[in-house]
N, C-alpha and C positions, 0 to 999 in steps of 0.2 A: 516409308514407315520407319519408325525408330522404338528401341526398347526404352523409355522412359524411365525404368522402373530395374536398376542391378544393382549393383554395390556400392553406386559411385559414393568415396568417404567426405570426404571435406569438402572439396569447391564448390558444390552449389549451396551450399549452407552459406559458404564465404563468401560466394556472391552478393547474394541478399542482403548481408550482413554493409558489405561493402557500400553497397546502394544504398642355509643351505642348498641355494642354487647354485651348481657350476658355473664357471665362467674362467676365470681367471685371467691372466696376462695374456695379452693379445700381441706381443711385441715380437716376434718373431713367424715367418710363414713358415705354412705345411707343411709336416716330413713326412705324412702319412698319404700313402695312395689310397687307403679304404673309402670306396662308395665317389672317387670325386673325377671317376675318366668318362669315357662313352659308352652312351646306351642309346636306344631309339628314345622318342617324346613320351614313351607312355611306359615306359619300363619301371620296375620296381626297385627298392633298395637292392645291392648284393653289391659282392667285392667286384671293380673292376680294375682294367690299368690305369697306370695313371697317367696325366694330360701329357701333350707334348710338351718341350719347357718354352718353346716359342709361343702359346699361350701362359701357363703360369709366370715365365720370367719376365715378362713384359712389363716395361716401367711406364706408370702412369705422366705425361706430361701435364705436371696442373698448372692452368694460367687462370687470367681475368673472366668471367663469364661474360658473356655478351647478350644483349636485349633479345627476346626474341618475339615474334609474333602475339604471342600472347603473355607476355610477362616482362615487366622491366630488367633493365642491370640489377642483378642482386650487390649489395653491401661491399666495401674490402673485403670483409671477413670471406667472402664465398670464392673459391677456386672453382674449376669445370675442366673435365681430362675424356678420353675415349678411351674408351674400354674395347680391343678385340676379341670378339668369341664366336666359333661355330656357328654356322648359318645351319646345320645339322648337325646336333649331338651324336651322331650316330656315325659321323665322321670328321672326327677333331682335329684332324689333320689338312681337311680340305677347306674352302672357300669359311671366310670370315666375313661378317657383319661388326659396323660400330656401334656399338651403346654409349647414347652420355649420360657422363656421372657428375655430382655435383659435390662438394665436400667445404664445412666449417671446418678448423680445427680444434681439439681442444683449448679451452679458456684458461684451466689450472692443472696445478698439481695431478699426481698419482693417478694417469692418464690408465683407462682399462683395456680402450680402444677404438675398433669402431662401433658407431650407431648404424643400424641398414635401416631407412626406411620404404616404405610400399605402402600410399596410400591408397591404395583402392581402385574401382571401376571395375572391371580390368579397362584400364587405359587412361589411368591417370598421370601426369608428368610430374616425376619427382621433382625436376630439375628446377619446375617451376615454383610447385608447391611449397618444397622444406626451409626456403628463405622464408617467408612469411608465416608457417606452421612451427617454425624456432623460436619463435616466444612464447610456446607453450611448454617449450622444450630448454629453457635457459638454465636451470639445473644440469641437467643432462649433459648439456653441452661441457660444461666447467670438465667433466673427466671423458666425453666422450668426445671422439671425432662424429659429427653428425654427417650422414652423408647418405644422398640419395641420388635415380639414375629412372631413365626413362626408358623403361621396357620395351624392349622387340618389338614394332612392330607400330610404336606411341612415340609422337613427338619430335624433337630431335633423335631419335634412335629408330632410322628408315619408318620413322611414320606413315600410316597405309590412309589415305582420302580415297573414298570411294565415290564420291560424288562432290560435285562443286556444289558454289553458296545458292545459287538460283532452282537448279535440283532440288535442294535440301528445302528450300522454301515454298517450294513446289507442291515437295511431297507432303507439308503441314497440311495440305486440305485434302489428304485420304483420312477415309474414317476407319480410325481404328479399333471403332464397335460398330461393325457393320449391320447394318440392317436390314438390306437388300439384297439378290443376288448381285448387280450390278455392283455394290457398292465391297462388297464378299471379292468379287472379281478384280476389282481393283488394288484392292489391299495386298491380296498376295502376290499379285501383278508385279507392284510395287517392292514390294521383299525380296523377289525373285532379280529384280534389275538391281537392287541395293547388292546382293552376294555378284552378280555376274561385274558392277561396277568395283569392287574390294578386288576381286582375282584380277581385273585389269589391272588395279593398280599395284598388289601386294605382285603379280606373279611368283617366283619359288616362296618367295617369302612366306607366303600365305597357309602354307603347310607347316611351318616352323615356328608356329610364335603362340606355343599351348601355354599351361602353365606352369608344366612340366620343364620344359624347353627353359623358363625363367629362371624356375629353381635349381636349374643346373649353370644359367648363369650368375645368380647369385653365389653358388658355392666358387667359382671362378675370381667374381671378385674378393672373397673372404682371402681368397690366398695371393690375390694380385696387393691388396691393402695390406698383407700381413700380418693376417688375426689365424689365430690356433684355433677362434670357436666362430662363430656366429651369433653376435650380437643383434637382433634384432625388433623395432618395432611396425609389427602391419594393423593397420588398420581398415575394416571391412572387407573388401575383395584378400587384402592383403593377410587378413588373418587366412584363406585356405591356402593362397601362395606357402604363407607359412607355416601349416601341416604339412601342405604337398612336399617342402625344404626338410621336413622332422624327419618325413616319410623316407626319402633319399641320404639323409647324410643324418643317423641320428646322434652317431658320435662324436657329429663335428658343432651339434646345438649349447650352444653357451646361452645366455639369457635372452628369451622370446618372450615379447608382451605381443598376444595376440585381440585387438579392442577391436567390439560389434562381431561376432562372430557368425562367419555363415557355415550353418547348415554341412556338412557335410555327408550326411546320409540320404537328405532329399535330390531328388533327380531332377529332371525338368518340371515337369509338372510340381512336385513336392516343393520344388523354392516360388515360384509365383506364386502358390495358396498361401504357402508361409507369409511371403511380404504382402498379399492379397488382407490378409490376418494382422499384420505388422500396421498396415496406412488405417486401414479402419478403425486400431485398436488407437492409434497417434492422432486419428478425427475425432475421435469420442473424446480425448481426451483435452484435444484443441478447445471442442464445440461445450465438453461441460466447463473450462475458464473462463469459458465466453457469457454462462449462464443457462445456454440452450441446456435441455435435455441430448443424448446422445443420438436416440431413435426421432424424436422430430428435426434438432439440426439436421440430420443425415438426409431424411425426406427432403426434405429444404432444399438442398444441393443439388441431390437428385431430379426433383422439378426444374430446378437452374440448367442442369446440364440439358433436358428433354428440350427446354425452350431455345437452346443454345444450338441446338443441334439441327433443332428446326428452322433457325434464322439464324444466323450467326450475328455476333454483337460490334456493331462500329468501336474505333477504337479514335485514338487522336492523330492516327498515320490513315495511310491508304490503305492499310493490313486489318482484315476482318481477324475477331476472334473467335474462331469454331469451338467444337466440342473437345478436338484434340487436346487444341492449345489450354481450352481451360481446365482441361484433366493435367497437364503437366504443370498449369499455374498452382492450381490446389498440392501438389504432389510435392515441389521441392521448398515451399515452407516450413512442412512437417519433418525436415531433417533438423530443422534448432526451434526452440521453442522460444526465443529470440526473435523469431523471424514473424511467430503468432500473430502480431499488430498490423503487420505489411495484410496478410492474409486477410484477416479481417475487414481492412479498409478496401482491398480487391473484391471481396464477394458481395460488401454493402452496395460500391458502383457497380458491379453487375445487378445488382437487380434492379439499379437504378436503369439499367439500359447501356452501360457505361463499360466497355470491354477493355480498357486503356491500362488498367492495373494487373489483372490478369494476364495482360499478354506482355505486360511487364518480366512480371516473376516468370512464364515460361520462356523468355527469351533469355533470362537469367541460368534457368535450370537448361536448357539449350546452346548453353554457351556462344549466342547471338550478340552478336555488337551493334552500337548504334549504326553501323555504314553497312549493315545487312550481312555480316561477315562471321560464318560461325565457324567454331573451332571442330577440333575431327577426334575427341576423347569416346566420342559413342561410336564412331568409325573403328576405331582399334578396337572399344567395348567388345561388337560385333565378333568383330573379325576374332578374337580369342578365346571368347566367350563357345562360337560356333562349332570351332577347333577342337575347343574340348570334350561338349557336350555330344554324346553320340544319340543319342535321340532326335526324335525330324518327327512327331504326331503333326498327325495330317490332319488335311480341316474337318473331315468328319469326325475323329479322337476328340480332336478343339471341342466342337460343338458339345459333344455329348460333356464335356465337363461344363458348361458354360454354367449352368443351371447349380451346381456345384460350388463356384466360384460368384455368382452374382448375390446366393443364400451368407457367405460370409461378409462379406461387402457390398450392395446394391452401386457404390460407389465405381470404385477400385476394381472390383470381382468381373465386369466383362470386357473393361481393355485388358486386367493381366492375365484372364480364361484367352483369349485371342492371340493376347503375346505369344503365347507355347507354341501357337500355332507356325508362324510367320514369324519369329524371330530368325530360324534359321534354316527357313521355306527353300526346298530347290539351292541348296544350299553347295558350291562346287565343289567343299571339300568335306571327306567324313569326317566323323567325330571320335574321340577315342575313348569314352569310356562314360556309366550311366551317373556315378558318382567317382568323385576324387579319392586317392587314397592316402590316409593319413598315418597310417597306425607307425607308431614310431617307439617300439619296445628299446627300452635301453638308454633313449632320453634323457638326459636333466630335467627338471620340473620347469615346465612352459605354463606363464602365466595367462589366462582368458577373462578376459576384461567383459561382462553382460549390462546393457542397460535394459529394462522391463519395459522400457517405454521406446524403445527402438521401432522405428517404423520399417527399415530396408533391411536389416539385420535381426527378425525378432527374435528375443532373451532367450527360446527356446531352445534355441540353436547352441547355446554355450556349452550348455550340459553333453547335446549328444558330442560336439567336436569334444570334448571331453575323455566322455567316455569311448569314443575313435582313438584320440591317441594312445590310450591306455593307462592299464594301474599305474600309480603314482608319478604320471606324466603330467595330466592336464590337471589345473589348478584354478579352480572357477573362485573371481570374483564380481560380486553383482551391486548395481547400482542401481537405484530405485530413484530414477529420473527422467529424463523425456528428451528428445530428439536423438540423432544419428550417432553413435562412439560415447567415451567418457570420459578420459584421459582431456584433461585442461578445460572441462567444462564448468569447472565452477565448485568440486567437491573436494574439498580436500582432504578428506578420505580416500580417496580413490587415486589422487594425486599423487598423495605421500606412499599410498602403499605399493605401484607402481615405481615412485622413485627408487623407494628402499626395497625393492627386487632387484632394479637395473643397478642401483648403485654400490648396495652391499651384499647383493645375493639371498638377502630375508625373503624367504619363500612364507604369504601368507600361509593362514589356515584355510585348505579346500572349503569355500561355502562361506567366505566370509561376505559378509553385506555391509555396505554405505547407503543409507537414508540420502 
């Protein structure tokens, strides 16, 4: 079983597609030990000591990046170095793990410093992403260093696989809207070997790689790169990474654009109604450019999936398309509204009989290659995601919501009523807390980027991380547009206002909106 449905920012969109702020001078590292030594994973801001200088002094070697499994040679322009930091916060002086980092330099003049970015999932690969996410960002770049890194636990940075490509293909034919006991048995079955196969792979690691745990390596490289603030842009998962960083170091926040924002006050349950809310609200709105009404498109699908589930649909491989797969074909379109035409030509041949599209776009949103080889972003998802979340509703909790979640969406509402269940079923390590903590009194104003038409991130969610980080901290701006983030999607409203935070420190107006 796989969670379909978290934060993932950019890539599957790009798949498809493919187919008065602080801030200041950055030019000098940290003098200040406040909030930047050890704590356990789950620990709150307060003064600690500070690092030893065998992590802080440590000089970054940057050379030529090298191709890697999933991504070509990036450009001249891109360097690639490793980064040492604490395999346990809580002991900065013992064993070290590498993180790779990835970094453009500035283009011009009047350089501020660095750019951090965090796209999402949890377990997206910067390393791979911000080469080709830089042309949304070519302004930026001229004064900043762009630079991004592959999180604990993702990618080139001890990447955790928890199951091989045959496994993973295997387990495409569990139903993850179970209908049967038999079928109920298998699913969590299945969930149960996914955590047991992560601990294999991750062992100590697998304790160590919250989000907590990041944000303290983020603040690590702020002062390995030699910036006095934290410059940073996250996007989706990456906007709570970067509460959780306000949360820990809020003296050290120099300019924060946090775009698609999640939820900080829902728990487990609370974030799957939300995006449950989020995919239904981004089908309506699919299904009325289409023409359909909202309520009989939806029926439509619905009858699609029933018959789908019942038979599965031949494709133009030897691979059937189940119900699974056509729930994650419909799901990673609705991240760009770009992608709408692919979608549509998918669910015409499915009714045609014709499963071939469909299992298209999910092998797409699955990060599946044509030689049957998929990548390990929802492996890391998991495994950090897990970490964090201290919740484990058991399948009788599941059920009694089901009814809950299928009334918001008949679509979407009983794979992600289920997901709460078995996302992190029998799960070998606890979790640390029911929501994240953001609150970051004392802040620069961090700007929170909302789109209304957000399906994995809904708009909702801006306001409350808002009003979490506190009075005249969080600074909502909202975009009245459709798919996944805003930033380089086409507004130049949202663009320029964006720029002109990160570049001159113009802090909008709280509540300002782009049409």
């Amino acid at each position: 079983m796989a969670r379909f449905v978290r934060w993932t920012a950019l890539t599957a969109a790009a798949a498809l597609l493919a187919a008065g702020c602080s801030g200041g001078s950055s030019d000098s590292a940290d003098a200040e030990g406040e909030t930047s030594g050890t704590s356990s994973s789950a620990a709150s801001a307060g003064p600690e000591k500070p690092l030893p200088s065998s992590l802080t002094s440590q000089k970054l070697d940057w050379g030529r990046c090298e191709a890697t499994e999933d991504s070509p040679t990036p450009g001249d322009e891109w360097r690639c170095a490793t980064l040492k930091t604490p395999l346990d916060w809580a002991k900065p002086d013992g064993r070290t793990i590498d993180l790779a980092l990835i970094r453009a330099k500035a283009t011009g003049g009047d350089r501020i410093g660095s750019l951090l970015f965090n796209f999402g999932g949890p377990g997206s690969s910067g390393t791979s992403t911000l080469p080709w996410y830089s042309t949304n960002a070519s302004e930026l770049g001229e004064r900043y260093d762009l630079v991004s890194w592959d999180p604990r636990g993702v990618g080139a940075s001890e990447g955790i696989r928890c199951r091989g490509d045959k496994e993973i293909q295997a387990s495409e034919s569990v139903d993850i809207t179970p209908d049967t006991p038999a079928e109920e048995t298998a699913y969590f079955r299945d969930a149960a070997a996914f955590g047991e196969g992560c601990q294999k792979s991750a062992g100590t690691l697998m304790a160590h790689v919250s989000t907590t745990d990041t944000a303290r390596d983020m603040d690590l490289m702020r002062q390995v790169l030699g910036d006095t603030r934290m410059h940073y842009f996250g996007i989706s998962y990456g906007t709570e990474l970067g509460g959780v960083y306000a949360h820990l170091f809020p003296k050290k926040v120099g300019r924060l654009i946090l775009d698609a924002v999640v939820d900080p006050s829902a728990d487990t349950a609370g974030h799957a109604e939300n995006q449950t809310r989020g995919f239904q609200r981004a089908l309506n709105n699919y299904l009325r450019s289409t023409g359909q009404g909202a309520e009989g498109g939806t029926q439509k699908i619905v009858n699609l999936l029933k018959r789908i589930d019942a038979s599965p649909l031949p494709t133009s491989s030897e691979r059937k398309l189940t119900e699974t797969l056509a729930l994650v074909g419909l799901i990673g379109p609705l991240y760009s509204e770009a992608s709408w035409p692919a979608l549509t030509s998918a669910l015409e041949s499915a009714e045609r009989g014709d499963g071939t599209e469909l299992l298209a776009l999910a092998d797409n949103y699955n990060d599946r290659d044509a030689s049957g080889r998929y990548g390990t972003g929802s492996h890391s998802q998991r495994v950090i995601s897990c970490l964090d979340e201290e919740q484990r509703p058991t399948a009788e909790e599941t059920k009694k919501l089901l009814p809950r979640f299928k009334k918001v969406s008949p679509v979407f509402g009983p794979m992600l009523g289920w997901d709460i269940g078995g996302w992190c079923h029998n799960w070998p390590v606890a979790g640390q807390y029911d929501t994240p903590e953001v609150s970051a009194p004392g802040a620069a104003p961090i700007l929170l980027v909302g789109n209304t038409g957000d399906p994995a991130t809904p708009y909702e969610g801006t306001r409350r991380m808002a009003d979490e980080l506190g009075k005249d901290v969080g600074v909502v701006l909202t975009w009245k547009g459709e798919g996944h983030s805003a930033y380089g999607k086409g507004s130049a409203c949202v663009d320029s206002t964006v720029n002109a935070y990160l570049l001159e420190g113009t802090v909008p107006k709280d509540g300002k909106v782009c049409s």
